[in-house]
Each structure stands twice: as C-alpha cells, then as structure tokens.
C-alpha positions as CSV (number, residue, x, y, z in Angstrom):
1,X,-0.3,22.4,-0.1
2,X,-1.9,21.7,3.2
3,X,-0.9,18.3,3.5
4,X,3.2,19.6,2.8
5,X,3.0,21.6,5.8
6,X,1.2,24.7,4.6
7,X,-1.1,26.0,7.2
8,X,-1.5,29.9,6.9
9,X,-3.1,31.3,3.7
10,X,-3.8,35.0,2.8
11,X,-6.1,36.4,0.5
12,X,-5.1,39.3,-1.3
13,X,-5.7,41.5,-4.7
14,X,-6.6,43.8,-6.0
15,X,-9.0,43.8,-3.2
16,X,-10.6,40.6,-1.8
17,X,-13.6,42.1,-0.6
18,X,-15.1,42.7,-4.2
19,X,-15.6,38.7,-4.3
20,X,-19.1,38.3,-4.1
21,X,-18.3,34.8,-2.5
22,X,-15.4,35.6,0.1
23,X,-16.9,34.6,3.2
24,X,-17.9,31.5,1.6
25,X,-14.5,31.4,0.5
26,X,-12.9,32.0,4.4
27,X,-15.3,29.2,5.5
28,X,-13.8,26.5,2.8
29,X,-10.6,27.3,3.8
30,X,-11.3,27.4,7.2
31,X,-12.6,23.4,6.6
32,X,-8.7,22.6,5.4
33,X,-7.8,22.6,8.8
34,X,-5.0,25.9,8.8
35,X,-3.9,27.6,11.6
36,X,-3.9,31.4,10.1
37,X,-6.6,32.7,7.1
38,X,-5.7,36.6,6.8
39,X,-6.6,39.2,4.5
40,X,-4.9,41.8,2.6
41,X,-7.6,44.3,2.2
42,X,-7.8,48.6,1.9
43,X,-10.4,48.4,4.6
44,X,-12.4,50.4,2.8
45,X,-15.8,48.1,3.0
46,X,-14.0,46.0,5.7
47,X,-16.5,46.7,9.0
48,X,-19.5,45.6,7.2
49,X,-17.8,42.5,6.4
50,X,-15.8,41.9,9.3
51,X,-18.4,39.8,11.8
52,X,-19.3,37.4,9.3
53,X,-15.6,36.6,8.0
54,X,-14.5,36.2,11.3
55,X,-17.4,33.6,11.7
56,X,-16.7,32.0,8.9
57,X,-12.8,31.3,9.8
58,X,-10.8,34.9,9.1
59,X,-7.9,35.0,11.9
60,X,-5.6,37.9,10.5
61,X,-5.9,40.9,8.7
62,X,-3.7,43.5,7.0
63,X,-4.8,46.9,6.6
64,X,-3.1,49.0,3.6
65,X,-2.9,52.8,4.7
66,X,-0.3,55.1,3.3
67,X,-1.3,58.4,5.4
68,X,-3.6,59.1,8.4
69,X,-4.2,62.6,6.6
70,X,-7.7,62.0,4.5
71,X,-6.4,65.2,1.7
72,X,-2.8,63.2,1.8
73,X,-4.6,59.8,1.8
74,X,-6.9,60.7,-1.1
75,X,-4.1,61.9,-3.4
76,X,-1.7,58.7,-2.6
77,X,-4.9,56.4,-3.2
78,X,-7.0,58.3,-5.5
79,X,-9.8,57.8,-3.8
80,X,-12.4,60.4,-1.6
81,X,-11.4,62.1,1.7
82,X,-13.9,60.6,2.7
83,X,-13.0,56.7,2.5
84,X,-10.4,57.7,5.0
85,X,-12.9,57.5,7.8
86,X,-14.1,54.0,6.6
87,X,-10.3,53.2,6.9
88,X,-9.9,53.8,10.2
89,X,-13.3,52.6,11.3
90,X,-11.9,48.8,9.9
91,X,-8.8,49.4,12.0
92,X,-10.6,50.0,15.2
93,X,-13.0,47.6,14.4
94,X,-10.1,44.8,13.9
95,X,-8.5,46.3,17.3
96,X,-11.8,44.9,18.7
97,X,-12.4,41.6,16.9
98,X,-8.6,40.6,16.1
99,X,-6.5,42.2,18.8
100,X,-3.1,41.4,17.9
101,X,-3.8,39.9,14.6
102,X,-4.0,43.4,13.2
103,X,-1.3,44.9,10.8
104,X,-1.3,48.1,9.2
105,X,0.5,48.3,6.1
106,X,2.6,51.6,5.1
107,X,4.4,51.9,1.8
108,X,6.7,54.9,2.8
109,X,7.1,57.1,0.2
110,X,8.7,61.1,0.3
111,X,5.5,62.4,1.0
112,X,4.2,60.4,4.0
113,X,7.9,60.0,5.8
114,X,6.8,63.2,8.5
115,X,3.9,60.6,9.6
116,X,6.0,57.6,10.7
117,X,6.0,58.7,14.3
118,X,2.2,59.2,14.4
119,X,1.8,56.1,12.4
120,X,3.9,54.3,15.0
121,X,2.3,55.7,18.2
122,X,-1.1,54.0,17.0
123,X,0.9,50.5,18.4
124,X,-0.1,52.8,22.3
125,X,-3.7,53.4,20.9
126,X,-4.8,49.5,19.9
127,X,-3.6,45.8,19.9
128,X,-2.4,46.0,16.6
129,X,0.8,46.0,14.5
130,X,2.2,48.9,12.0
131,X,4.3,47.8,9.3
132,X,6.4,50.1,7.5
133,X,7.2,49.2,3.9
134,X,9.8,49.9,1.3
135,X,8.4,51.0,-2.3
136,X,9.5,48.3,-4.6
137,X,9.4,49.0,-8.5
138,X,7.0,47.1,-10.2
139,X,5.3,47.2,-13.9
140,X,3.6,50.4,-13.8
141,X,3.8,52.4,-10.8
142,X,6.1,54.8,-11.4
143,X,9.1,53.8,-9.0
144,X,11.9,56.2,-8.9
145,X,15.3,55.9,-7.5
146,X,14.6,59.3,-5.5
147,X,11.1,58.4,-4.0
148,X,12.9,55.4,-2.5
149,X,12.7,55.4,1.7
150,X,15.3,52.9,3.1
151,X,14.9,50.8,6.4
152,X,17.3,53.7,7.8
153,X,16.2,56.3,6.5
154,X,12.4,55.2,8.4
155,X,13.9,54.1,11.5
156,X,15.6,57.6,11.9
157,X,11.8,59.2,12.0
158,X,11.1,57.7,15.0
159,X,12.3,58.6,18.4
160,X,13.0,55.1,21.4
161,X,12.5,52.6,18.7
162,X,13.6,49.3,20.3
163,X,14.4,45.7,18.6
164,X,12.9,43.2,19.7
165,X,12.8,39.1,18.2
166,X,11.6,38.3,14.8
167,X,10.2,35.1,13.8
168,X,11.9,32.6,12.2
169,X,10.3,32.9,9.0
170,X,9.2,36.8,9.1
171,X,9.6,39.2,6.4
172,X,9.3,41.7,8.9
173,X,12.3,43.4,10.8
174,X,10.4,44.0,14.1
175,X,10.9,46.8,17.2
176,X,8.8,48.6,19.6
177,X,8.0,51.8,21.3
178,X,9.5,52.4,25.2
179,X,6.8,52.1,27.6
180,X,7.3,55.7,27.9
181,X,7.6,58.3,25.6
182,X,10.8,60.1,25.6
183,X,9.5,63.9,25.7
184,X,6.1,62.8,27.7
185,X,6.5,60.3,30.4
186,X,2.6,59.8,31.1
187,X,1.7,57.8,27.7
188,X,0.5,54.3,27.8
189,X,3.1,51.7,27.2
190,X,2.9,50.4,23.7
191,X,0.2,47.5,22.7
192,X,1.2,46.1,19.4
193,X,4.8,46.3,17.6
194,X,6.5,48.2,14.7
195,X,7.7,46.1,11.8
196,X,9.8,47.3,8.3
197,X,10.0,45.4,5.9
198,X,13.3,45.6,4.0
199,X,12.7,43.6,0.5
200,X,15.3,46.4,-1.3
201,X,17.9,47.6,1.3
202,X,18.1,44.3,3.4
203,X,16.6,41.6,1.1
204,X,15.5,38.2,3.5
205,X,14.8,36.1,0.6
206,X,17.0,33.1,2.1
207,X,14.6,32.9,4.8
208,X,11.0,33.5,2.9
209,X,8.8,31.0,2.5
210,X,6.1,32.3,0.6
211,X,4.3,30.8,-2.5
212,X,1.7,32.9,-4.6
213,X,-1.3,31.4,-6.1
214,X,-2.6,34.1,-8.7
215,X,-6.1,34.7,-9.7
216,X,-5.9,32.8,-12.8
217,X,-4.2,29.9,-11.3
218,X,-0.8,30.1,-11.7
219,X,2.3,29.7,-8.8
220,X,5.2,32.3,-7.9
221,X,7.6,31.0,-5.6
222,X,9.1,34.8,-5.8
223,X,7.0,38.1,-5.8
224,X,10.1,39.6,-8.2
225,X,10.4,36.5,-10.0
226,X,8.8,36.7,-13.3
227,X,8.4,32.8,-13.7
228,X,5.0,31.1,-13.7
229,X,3.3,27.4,-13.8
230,X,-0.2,27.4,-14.3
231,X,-1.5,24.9,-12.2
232,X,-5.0,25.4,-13.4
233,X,-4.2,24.5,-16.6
234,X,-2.8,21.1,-15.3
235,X,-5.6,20.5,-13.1
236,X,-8.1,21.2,-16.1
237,X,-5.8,18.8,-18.4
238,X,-6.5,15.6,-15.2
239,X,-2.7,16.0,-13.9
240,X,-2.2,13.5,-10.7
241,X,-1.8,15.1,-7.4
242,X,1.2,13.5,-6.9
243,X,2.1,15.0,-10.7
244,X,1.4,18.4,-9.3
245,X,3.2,17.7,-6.0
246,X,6.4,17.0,-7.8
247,X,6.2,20.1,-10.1
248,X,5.4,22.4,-7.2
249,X,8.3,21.1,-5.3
250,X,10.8,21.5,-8.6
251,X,9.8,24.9,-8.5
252,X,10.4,25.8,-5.1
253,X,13.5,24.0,-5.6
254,X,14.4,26.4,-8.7
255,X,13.8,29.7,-6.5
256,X,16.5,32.4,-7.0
257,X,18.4,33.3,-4.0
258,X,17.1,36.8,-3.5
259,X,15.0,38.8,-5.4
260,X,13.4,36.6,-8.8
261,X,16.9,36.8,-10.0
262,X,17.9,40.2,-10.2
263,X,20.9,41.8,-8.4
264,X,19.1,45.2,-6.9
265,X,16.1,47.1,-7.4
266,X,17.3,49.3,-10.2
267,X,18.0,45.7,-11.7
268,X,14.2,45.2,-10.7
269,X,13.1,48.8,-12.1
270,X,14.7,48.0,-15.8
271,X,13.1,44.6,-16.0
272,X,10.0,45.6,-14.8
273,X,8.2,44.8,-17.1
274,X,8.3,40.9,-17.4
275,X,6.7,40.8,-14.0
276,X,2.8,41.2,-13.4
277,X,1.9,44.2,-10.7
278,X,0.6,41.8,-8.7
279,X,-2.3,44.3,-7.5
C-alpha cells in the first residue's frame, strides 16, 4: 500500500485499545514511513494510553461520543454514567497532546439532536474538531427510516454556522462557528471546525478514497459494499507482491459509484444483511 501512494492509516474496531500490542502496533507502522497513524477509539481507556502511543507514532485521533449527558450517554452506549467522565478526560487530554488532530465523532440520532449546539460550541473550548454523523443502517443496529437526521435537518440546530473549504479527498462537509456568538458577543472565537458527514443524504463516494483492511485480513474498497478479497489467505498461500498488487488495484478498479451498489439507504436497510457491521 505504502509504496502506491498510501500514507495515512487508521486503526479502528471494535475498539483498538483492547489489543494488548497496539502501541507496538503504532510504532511498526510508524517505521513504514506515513504521514498520518490515527485512531478510532470510544476514549474510554484512551488517557492511560495516550503518552505512549503518541511516542510510538499516533498523530490523529477520533473520539466516538453520542451525548455530553452521562444518563443520555449511558443509554445510547450501554455503558456506566460513569465512563462518561473517562470520555471527556481523553478529549481534553487529546486537546493537549494532538491539538488539531482531534475529532469528535457524533452519530446524530432523535434523541441527541437538542445537543448539536453544545456539541458544536466545544470547537470555542479546545483545538479540536466535532464531526456530526448520519446513522447509516447496517446488519444489526436497528436503523429506522424515522430515527434518520439528515445533513439539514443538523445544520438547522445550530445558530452562525459558516462553510468553509473541504479537502480534496474529505468525507467531511466542513463549517465553523462566528468568532462571536450571535446572542453573546464576549465568547472566544472558535478553535477547531464543525464537520457532517453526509454518506446517506449527500453521498461523496466519487471522491473517497478509502480501502478497509478487516481484522481477518480481508479488503473493502466500500464500507456499503458487501464484496471481499482475503488477502491473508493469499499471502498465507505465497502470492507475489506484484500478484497482490494487481488484485488490489482490480478491485479498486471494480468499486461501485456510490454506495457498495445500492441506490439509497432504504436500498442499504433491505440488504443489510450481506454486509459485516463493521464494529
């Protein structure tokens, strides 16, 4: 991968931090030469681990966090009030260490759309970005047409937002706050931005570049797409790099134009099953 032009990796899950060997893991990456290692994590047990990964090569990180309410928080997650602390502990820890190389990630669902402006006015607080995410059916959590948010119906929760550039590449629709708040006009100007990311109401799949490396070895060029190519199993069978080059660039070549194939996410929700959570 590295040597076609990949240079940022993430970890993700499940949750990363349960590998016994993940800073071992950061620091071999870190030896491939990249420009970004980052982290998809629930920041549960994140402070503990944060000075040593950073040592060992982790430049990003992305913090998933559905409410800033620990009761609201423990009933999304299903986990204690009181992990909601150790949450927000990582983020202000990550302010610190990775100032601007900080994301927190909000799935918006009914129940957490009255926190989008609080969520948003933590960009004033630290160096750190807020992403705001659509729910997206997958097998087995639950997705309903009428606990779907759109990229509207978010932006309308918060008062001055203001678009700014997006990247190239990004996934991310990106604005900020004013440098003053509309109703108070002595609040610090805003630090970090506000993302959404719009995979259901405003797919970008012509411009993602993402590839997937599962647990068990196998490539996704799509996160909706339920096709697979074990590349462990060739690598265990003595395949030829260049064997596997060829194969991973057929199957980048074979990627659907927007969403694994499927025309909309109720087209998503019906064939959700053929497609591995990915969690």
């Amino acid at each position: 991968y590295v040597h076609h032009g990949v240079d940022k990796v993430r970890l993700t899950g499940g949750e990363p931090l349960l590998r016994k060997d993940l800073i071992d893991l950061v620091g071999r990456l870190d030896q491939l030469g990249l420009k970004q290692i980052g982290m998809t994590t629930n920041g549960v047990t994140l402070s503990k681990h944060l000075p040593d990964l950073v040592d060992a090569g982790l430049t990003h990180v992305n913090i998933s966090l559905d409410s800033l309410d620990p009761d609201k928080f423990a009933r999304l997650t299903r986990r204690p009030p009181s992990y909601h602390a150790k949450v927000m502990e990582a983020i202000e820890d990550c302010a610190r260490m990775l100032p601007y190389r900080t994301k927190i990630n909000c799935v918006v669902l009914p129940d957490n759309t009255n926190e989008l402006q609080e969520f948003a006015e933590l960009t004033r607080r630290w160096p750190i970005d807020v992403r705001f995410i659509e729910y997206m059916p997958f097998n087995d959590n639950l997705w309903q047409t009428d606990g779907f948010v759109s990229y509207q119906q978010m932006r309308d929760q918060i008062d001055g937002l203001q678009r700014i550039e997006d990247g190239p590449n990004d996934t991310t629709k990106w604005w900020t706050l004013p440098s003053t708040h509309l109703s108070s006009m002595d609040r610090p100007p805003p630090l970090g931005r506000i993302g959404f990311i719009t995979s259901m109401s405003e797919h970008f799949c012509s411009t993602c570049n993402r590839l997937r490396l599962t647990a068990d070895g196998k490539l996704k060029v799509c996160l909706f797409g339920k096709t697979e190519v074990s590349l462990r199993d060739l690598l265990r069978t003595g395949t030829s790099e260049s064997t596997l080059q060829k194969l991973i660039h057929h199957s980048v070549q074979k990627k659907h134009f927007k969403l694994g194939g499927h025309k909309d996410m109720e087209d998503l929700k019906a064939h959700s099953t053929e497609n591995r959570p990915m969690t």
